[in-house]
C-alpha positions, 0 to 999 in steps of 0.5 A: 500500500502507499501511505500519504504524507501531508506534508511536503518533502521539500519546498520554499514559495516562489517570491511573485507570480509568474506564469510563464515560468509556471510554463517552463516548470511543467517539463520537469513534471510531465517532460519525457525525463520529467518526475512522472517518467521517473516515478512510473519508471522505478516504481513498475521496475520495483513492482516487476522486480524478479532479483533479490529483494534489496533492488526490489525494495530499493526501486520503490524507496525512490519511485515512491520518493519520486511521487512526492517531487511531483507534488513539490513541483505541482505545490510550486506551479499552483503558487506560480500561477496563484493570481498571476493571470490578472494580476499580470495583465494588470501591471504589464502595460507599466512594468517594462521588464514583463514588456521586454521579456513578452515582446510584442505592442500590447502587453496583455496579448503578449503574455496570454501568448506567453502562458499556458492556456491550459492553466486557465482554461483546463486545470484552473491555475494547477499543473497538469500531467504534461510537458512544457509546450503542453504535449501529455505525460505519455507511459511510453516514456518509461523503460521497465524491461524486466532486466535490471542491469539495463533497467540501472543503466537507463535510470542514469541516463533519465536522471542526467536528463532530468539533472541538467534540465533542473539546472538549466530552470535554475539558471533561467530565474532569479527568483530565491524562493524558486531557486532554493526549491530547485536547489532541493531537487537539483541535490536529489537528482545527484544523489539518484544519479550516483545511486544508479551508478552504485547500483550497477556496479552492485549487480556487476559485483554480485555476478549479473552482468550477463544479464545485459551481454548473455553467452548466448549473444555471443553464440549467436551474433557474427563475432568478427564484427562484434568488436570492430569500430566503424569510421563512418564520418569524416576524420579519424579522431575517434580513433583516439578512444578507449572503444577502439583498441585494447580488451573489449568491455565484456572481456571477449574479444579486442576492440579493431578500428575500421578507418574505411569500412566497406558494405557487406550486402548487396543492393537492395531489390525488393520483391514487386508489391501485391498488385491486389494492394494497388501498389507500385506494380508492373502491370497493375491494371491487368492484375486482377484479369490475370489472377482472377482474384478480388482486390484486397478493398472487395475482399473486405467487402465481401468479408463484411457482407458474410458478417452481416448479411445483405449490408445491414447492421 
């Protein structure tokens, strides 16, 4: 079960309305690496955990801690947005700050440009589940594969992401109420990032890393080009890097470095569409002639009839 703690886990307000900003806030919750993704995230990992429980358990400790961050951020838009509409409006025509940053003659047309609609007609002056040009928080955004070495590498990989949008928000106010709330979050975020890179090496020490790189992969794939490095630009610098020579990673095989790969397949030809599909054929007005056969669209119809004879419902 999950228990609810009224309290916030961090938060300081926000020193003045400002529902532009409000605007920006909602990519860290409703973003692709926004508080939802890393909440669902880590909490369908924890919940499709299949390794020994202190991952398990260790999963949902930071999903959970991750509900809470949308709160914070929610509790922050709510206060950014708190009056702002009006009183915005009001005061933008004698405030040349707000007229400079909105552009534009008429103020009050500049900042409902500015804003998000959505704040006023759809949550009324609330976050909502989405992004910061409005697009919805979507559940393909999230990875929970049932593998946890992949899993651990991809929650890093999220929480970079969101580290470096946290700091980039940080940089784009001089609000102290704004900042000293983000600065909270900033800290967590580096504590989650250095989590995950302790909880790979954790699997790695405990013997998982097969997981990731099975034998079987390499029974299966063609190994002279398994470790083999392909220059497909222009320039030779990458030549220079730990991935082009010495051991591989997986203790396998040895890097090589290709400086001018050449292809191995063949041009491609591929076969003439089904004429019945009206695609690009050689003779599509003969096909049916020829074959005798219904096209696909009379095929359905007569699929359609068999359903419900005579056309009717």
């Amino acid at each position: 079960m999950f228990y609810h703690q009224k309290r916030l886990q961090y938060f300081t307000p926000p020193e003045k309305p400002d529902p532009v900003y409000a605007k920006k806030i909602q990519e860290l919750i409703g973003g692709s690496f926004g508080e939802m993704t890393v909440m669902m995230q880590y909490l369908f990992q924890g919940w499709n955990c299949r390794g020994p429980a202190k991952y398990r358990d260790m999963l949902l400790d930071i999903g959970t801690e991750e509900i809470g961050h949308v709160e914070m951020l929610a509790t922050m838009i709510a206060h950014l947005l708190d009056k702002a509409p009006i009183k915005m409006q009001e005061d933008g025509a004698k405030d040349p700050v707000v007229g400079a940053v909105m552009g534009g003659t008429n103020p009050r047309d500049a900042i409902a440009a500015a804003m998000n609609p959505q704040h006023g007609i759809v949550s009324g002056g609330g976050a909502m589940p989405a992004d910061s040009v409005g697009f919805p928080w979507n559940g393909r955004f999230i990875v929970a594969s049932g593998n946890l070495l992949a899993d651990f590498r991809s929650n890093l990989h999220a929480e970079s992401q969101g580290l470096m949008q946290a700091i980039r928000l940080y940089e784009m106010t001089d609000d102290r109420g704004v900042r000293d709330h983000l600065s909270f979050m900033i800290a967590r975020d580096t504590m989650h990032q250095n989590q995950w890179l302790a909880a790979i090496e954790d699997l790695q020490s405990e013997g998982y890393e097969e997981t990731v790189v099975p034998k079987i992969a390499y029974e299966y794939g063609k190994n002279e080009y398994a470790y083999q490095f392909w220059n497909h630009s222009e320039g030779e610098e990458s030549a220079q890097g730990r991935w082009a020579k010495g051991p591989s990673m997986d203790g396998k095989g040895e890097f090589q470095y290709v400086a001018n790969p050449q292809p191995i397949g063949p041009e491609p030809n591929p076969p003439q569409p089904d004429p019945r599909l009206h695609g690009t054929a050689k003779t599509p007005q003969a096909s049916q002639a020829a074959t005798g056969e219904p096209n696909i669209v009379e095929r359905v119809v007569d699929v359609v009839d068999k359903i419900t004879p005579g056309g009717q419902e």
